[in-house]
Phi, psi and omega in degrees: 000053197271107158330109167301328174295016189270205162264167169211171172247115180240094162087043178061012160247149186277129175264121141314117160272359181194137177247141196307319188314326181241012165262318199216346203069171159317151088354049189312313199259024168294179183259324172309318189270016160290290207298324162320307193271342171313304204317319182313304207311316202262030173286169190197177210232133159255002172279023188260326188272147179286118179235044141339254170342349192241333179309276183347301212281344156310321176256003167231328174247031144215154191283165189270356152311308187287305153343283153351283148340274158335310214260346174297260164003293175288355170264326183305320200282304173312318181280317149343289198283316171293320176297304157281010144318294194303276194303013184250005176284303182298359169282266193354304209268340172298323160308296195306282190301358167259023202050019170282066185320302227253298166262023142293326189283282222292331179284000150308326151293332174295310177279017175249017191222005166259329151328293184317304189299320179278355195262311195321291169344279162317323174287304170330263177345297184290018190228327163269060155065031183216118177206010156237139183098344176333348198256346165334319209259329172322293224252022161244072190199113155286348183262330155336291202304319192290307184286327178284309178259010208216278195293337158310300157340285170321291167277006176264344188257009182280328188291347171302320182273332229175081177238062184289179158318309184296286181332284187321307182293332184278343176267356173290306201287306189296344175269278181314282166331290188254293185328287220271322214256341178260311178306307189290291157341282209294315172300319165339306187303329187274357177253339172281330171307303172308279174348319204280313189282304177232111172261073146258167191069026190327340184275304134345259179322318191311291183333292200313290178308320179273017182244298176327293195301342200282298196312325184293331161256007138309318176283317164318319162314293193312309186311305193309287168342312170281341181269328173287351190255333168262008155256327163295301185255001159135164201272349184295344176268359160331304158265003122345292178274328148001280219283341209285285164294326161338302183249023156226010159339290183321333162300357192259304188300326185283329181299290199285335147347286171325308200282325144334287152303328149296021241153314153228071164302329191276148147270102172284103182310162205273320185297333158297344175268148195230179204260027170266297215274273193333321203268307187296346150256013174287175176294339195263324171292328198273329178295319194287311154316312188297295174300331155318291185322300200302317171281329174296296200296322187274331162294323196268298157323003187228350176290314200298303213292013171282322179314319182304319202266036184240125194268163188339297210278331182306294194298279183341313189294332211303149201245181209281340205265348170303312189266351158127339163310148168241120186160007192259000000 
C-alpha cells in the first residue's frame, strides 16, 4: 500500500504529483484522521489554566527541598515539550514525501498542541516566580542531555537528507516511543504521585492530566508509524525497531537514577525535606518510578510486534482502542 501522493523532482524543481483532497479525498476511517478528529474533540487552551492557587503554594506551603524537586521534573518537561515541537517537522515533511496524506495533516495538530504544552509550562514558571537558570536542571542529567539534546534532533533532522523507512522508524522510537511513551508517561506518574502525597499546585497537576491525554495519542502515532512502515516496507525493520528501542530504552532508568542523586546533592537541613523530596529519593520512590518505565516499555513494546504479521491497509485501518484509546 506504498502511496502515490508524493513528489517526484523534474528539472530541479520538486513536482506535487497529485493532491488527495481533490482525487480520491480523505481516509476518514485511516487510524491518523481518527486521531485527528478525537485531537479536535478534546482540545484546550493552556492560557486557559489558573496557576494562581500554585503561585500561594509556592510561596507558603512547600518545603524548599520540594521545591527542589518540582522544579528538577518541570524543568525536564519544559525544555522536553519545546524539543518536541522543534523536532517534529521533519516527521511532517518525511510523511509528506512519502504520499502519507492523512498523517502529515494530522501531526499539524501535533505540533500545535506540543506548542501548547511549552507554552503552558513556561506560564507555570513565570507566575510562581521561578525562571532563572532553569537549563541547570537539564544539562546537569546526562541521560536527559543525551537524549533530549542530542539523540532526538539527530535523529528527527536526518529525515530531512534521508526519509528512508529505516530512518522513520528510528526517529519515531527516540521521540514518540521513549521520549514521549516511557519517558513522559512515568513523569506524568510523578506528578500524580506527588499530588497523591502532598496536593499542592492544583493548577499544575489539572495541566499535567490534559498534556497525558494529548501524549497518549502522540505515542500511539509512534506505535502506528511503526507498525506502517514494516508492513510497507518489509519485516526486516522489525529488527530494526528491536535492536534500536532496545538500546535506548535504558536511558529513562539512567535519567532517573541521575536525578536522584542530584536531589541529594544540596545538604539539606531535615526541616527543609517535604514529603515530595523524602519519597522521590527513598528506594521505594525511585523502584516505584523505575517499575512504572519498566511497564510502559513492555506496553509499548508489545503494540509493535502485532504488526509483522499485519497487512498495509489492516494498520492504516486500525482502530483507536487497538492502541490503548478512548474515544471511538
Amino acid at each position: 500500500m506504498i502511496s502515490d501522493f508524493g513528489n517526484e523532482e523534474i528539472e530541479g524543481k520538486v513536482i506535487h504529483k497529485k493532491f488527495k483532497a481533490t482525487t480520491q479525498g480523505f481516509e476518514w476511517d485511516s487510524f491518523p484522521m481518527k486521531l485527528y478528529m478525537l485531537g479536535e474533540k478534546l482540545s484546550w487552551s493552556s492560557l486557559q489554566i489558573d496557576f494562581n492557587k500554585d503561585a500561594i503554594d509556592w510561596k507558603n506551603n512547600m518545603k524548599e527541598a520540594d521545591k527542589f524537586t518540582v522544579l528538577g521534573t518541570s524543568s525536564f518537561f519544559l525544555a522536553g515539550e519545546e524539543c518536541i515541537a522543534r523536532d517534529i517537522i521533519p516527521m511532517i515533511s518525511a510523511m509528506e514525501e512519502l504520499g502519507f496524506i492523512e498523517e502529515a495533516m494530522y501531526l499539524t495538530q501535533f505540533a500545535k498542541e506540543e506548542t501548547n504544552h511549552a507554552i503552558g509550562f513556561r506560564r507555570w514558571f513565570e507566575v510562581i516566580g521561578e525562571t532563572e537558570k532553569l537549563d541547570y536542571y537539564t544539562k546537569q542529567n546526562e541521560g536527559y542531555r543525551k537524549l533530549f539534546y542530542e539523540i532526538i534532533p539527530t535523529d528527527m533532522k536526518r529525515l530531512y537528507k534521508d526519509p528512508s523507512p529505516e530512518n522513520i522508524v528510528k526517529a519515531a522510537i527516540s521521540y514518540n516511543l521513549v521520549a514521549e511513551g516511557i519517558g513522559a508517561e512515568t513523569g506524568y506518574y510523578s506528578y500524580i504521585k506527588g499530588y497523591q502525597i502532598n496536593p499542592v499546585l492544583p493548577g499544575l497537576i489539572s495541566m499535567i492530566r490534559l498534556i497525558a491525554r494529548d501524549e497518549s495519542r502522540h505515542v500511539s502515532f509512534g506505535a502506528y508509524v511503526i507498525s506502517l512502515m514494516i508492513s510497507n516496507f518489509g519485516k526486516e525493520l522489525y529488527e530494526v525497531y528491536t535492536n534500536y528501542f532496545t538500546q535506548l530504552a535504558p536511558l529513562i532508568s539512567q535519567l532517573i537514577e541521575q536525578q536522584r542523586k542530584f536531589l541529594l546533592s544540596p545538604n539539606w537541613r531535615e526541616e527543609d525535606k517535604g514529603p515530595l523530596f523524602k519519597y522521590f529519593t527513598s528506594d521505594e520512590g525511585v523502584n516505584d518510578l523505575l517499575s512504572y518505565a519498566q511497564k510502559m516499555f513492555l506496553m509499548r513494546n508489545s503494540l509493535i510486534g502485532r504488526s509483522v504479521k499485519m497487512k498495509p491497509e489492516e494498520v492504516r485501518k486500525m482502530g483507536l482502542k487497538e492502541l490503548g484509546l478512548e474515544g471511538e
